[in-house]
C-alpha positions in Angstrom: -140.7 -49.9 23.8 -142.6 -46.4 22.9 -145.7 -45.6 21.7 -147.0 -44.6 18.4 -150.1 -44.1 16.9 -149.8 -43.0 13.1 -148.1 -44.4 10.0 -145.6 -41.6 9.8 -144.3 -41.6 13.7 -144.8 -45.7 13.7 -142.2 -45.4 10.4 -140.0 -43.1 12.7 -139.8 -44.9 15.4 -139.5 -48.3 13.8 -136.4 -47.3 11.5 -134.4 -45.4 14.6 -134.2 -49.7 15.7 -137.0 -49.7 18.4 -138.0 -53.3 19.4 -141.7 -53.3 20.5 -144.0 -50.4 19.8 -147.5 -50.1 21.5 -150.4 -48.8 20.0 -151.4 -47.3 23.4 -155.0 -46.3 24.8 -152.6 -43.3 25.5 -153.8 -42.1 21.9 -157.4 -41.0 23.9 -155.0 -38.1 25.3 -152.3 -37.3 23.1 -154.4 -37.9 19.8 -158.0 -37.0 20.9 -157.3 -34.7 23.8 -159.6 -36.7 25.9 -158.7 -36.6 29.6 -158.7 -39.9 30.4 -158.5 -42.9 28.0 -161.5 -44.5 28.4 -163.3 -42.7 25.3 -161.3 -44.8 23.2 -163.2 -47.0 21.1 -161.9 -50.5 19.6 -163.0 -49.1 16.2 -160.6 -46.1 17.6 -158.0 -48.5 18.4 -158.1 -50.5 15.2 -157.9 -47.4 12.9 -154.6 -46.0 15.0 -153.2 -49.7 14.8 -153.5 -50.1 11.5 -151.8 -47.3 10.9 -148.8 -48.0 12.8 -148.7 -51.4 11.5 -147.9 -49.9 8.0 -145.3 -48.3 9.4 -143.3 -50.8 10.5 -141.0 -53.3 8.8 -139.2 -54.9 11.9 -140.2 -54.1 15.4 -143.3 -56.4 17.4 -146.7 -53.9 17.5 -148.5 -54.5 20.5 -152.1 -52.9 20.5 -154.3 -52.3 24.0 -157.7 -53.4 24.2 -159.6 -50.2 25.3 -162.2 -50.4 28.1 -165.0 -52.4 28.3 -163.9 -53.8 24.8 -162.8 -57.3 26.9 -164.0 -56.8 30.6 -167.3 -58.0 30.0 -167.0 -61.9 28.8 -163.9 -63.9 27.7 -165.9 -64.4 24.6 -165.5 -60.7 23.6 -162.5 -60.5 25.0 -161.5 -63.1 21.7 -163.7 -61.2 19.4 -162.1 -57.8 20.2 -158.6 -59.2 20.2 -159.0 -61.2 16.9 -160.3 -57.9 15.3 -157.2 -56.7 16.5 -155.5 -59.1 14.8 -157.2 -59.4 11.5 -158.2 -55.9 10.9 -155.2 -54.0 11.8 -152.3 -56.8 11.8 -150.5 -56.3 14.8 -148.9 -59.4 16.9 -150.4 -59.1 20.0 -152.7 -57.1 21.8 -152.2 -55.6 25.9 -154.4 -56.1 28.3 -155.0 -54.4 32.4 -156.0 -56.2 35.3 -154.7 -59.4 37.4 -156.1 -62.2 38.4 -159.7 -61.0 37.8 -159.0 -61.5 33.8 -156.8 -64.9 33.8 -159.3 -66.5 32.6 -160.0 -63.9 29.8 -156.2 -64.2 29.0 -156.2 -68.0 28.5 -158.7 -67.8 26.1 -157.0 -65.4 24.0 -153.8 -66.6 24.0 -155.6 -70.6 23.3 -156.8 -69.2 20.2 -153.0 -68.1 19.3 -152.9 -64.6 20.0 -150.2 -63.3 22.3 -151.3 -61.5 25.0 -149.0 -58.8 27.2 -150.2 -57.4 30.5 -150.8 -54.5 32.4 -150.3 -54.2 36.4 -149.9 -51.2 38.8 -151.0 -47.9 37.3 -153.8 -49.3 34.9 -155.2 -46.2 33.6 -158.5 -47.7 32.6 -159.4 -48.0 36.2 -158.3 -44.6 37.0 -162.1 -43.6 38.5 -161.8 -46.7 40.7 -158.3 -45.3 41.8 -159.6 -41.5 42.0 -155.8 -41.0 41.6 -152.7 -41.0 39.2 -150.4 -41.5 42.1 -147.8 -44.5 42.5 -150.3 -47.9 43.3 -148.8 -50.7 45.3 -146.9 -48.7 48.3 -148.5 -50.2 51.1 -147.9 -54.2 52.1 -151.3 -55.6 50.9 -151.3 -54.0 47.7 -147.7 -54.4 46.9 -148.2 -58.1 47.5 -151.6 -58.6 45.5 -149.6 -57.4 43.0 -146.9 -60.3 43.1 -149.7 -62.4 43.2 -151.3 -60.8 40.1 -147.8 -60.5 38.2 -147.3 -64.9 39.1 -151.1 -65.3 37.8 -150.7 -63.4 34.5 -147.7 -65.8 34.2 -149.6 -68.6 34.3 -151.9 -67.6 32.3 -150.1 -67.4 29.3 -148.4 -63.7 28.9 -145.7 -62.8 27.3 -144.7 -60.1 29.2 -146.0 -57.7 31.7 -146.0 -53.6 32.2 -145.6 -52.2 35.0 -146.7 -49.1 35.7 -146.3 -46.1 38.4 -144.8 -48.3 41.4 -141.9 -48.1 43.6 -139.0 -49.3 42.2 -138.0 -51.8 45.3 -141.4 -53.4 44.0 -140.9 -53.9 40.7 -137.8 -55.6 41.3 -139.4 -58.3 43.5 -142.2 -58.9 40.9 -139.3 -59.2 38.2 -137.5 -61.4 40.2 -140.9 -63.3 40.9 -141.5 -64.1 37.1 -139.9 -65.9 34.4 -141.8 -63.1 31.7 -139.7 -60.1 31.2 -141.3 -57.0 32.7 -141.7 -53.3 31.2 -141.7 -50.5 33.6 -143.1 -47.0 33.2 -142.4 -45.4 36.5 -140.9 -48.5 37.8 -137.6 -47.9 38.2 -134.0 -49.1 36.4 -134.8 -53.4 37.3 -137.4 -54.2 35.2 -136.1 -55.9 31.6 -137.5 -52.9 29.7 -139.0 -49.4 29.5 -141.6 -48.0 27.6 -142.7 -44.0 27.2 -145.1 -42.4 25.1 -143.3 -41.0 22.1 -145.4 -37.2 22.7 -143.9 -37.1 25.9 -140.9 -38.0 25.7 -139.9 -36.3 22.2 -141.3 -32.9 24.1 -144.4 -32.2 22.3 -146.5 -32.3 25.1 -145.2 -29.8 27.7 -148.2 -29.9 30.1 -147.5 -33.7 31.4 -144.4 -33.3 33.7 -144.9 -37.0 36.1 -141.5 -37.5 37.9 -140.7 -40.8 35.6 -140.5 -38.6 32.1 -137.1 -37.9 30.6 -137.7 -35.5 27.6 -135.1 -36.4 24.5 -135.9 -33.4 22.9 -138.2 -30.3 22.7 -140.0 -31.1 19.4 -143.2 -28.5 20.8 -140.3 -25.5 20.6 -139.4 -26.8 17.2 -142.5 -26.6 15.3 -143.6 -23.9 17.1 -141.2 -21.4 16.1 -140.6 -23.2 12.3 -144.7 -22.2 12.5 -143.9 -18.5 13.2 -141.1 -18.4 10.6 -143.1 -19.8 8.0 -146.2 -17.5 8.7 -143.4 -14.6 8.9 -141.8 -15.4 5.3 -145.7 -16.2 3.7 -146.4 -12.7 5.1 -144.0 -11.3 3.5 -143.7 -13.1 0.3 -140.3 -14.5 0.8 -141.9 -17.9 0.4 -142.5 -19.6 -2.0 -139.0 -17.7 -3.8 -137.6 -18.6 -7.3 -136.4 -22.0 -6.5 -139.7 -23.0 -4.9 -142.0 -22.3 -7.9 -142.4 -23.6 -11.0 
């Protein structure tokens, strides 16, 4: 799984054979430049979901419910995510939280809409954490979050992120469901991996956490095919003979 958030990347990504692409909160930072992602609007999301969604001929397009968008009543929770639905025609929608939001989670996935959740690392709640450091490494919360991961199960997900903690962890809570789990920062034993496409094609040089793996250096790329093309504009060598008309 990887993130996208535009027609063009979504079309990118889908054609190199990904299988799931999320249309991430993430876009509050690596679209907006916000520092967190709770700006992010559902008319925000639906727009960058849409988007992606034309994109993509084969792979499943998950979209996250921004903040306060479902946290409030189940009720909106079903009105946000059948937006999501409707409006931007993705096939399921992400959600963060445990067992606070089972309820919540039934109700959306009662009215047919699959739902995938979010445990660990749930940047939404990152004022309530004070911290983007690995969650779960001592005993209690390591095994609330079992407990969450067995709750979101029964409530009807599909699957379940996990993000940020230690790999030992999020083997257990693997092992502990029947839903396949997708780590980001959660070591090799989950039963997939997701990364957002800025980071990890390089064009974001200032976000360096321990779990990235850069595939490329895109940012170096279009930086210096930037310089080269301001260079040959400077000095007319572009457009030349066989770029004009």
């Amino acid at each position: 799984m990887l993130t996208a958030y535009d027609y063009t990347m979504a079309k990118i990504v889908d054609q190199a054979g990904i299988e799931v692409i999320l249309v991430g909160d993430s876009a509050s930072n690596v679209m907006a430049g916000h520092e967190t992602t709770i700006p992010m609007t559902l008319d925000n999301m639906l727009y960058h979901a849409s988007c992606v969604v034309r994109g993509v001929d084969k792979a499943l397009v998950i979209a996250d419910l921004p903040f306060m968008s479902y946290q409030v009543t189940a009720k909106e929770a079903l009105i946000s995510a059948g937006r999501m639905m409707k409006e931007a025609g993705v096939h399921g929608v992400k959600l963060e939280g445990g067992e606070a939001i089972t309820d919540t989670i039934k109700r959306i996935v009662d009215a047919g809409i699959p739902v995938m959740g979010h445990l660990g690392l749930t940047p939404q709640s990152i004022y309530k954490f004070g911290t983007y450091k690995v969650r779960a490494r001592e005993e209690s919360e390591a095994e609330q979050l079992i407990q969450d991961a067995r709750a979101l199960e029964e409530s009807g997900v599909f699957s379940i992120v996990l993000e940020k903690i230690p790999a030992s962890l999020a083997r257990k809570v693997t092992d502990s469901v029947r839903v396949p789990t997708i780590g980001i920062g959660a070591g090799p034993d989950c039963d997939g991996q997701v990364l957002v496409l800025h980071d990890m094609l390089g064009l974001n040089k200032e976000f360096n956490p321990r779990f990235l793996r850069r595939y490329a250096d895109l940012h170096s790329i279009m930086h210096n095919a930037i310089e080269q093309y301001i260079e040959d504009v400077k000095n007319v060598d572009f457009p030349g003979k066989e770029e004009q008309y």
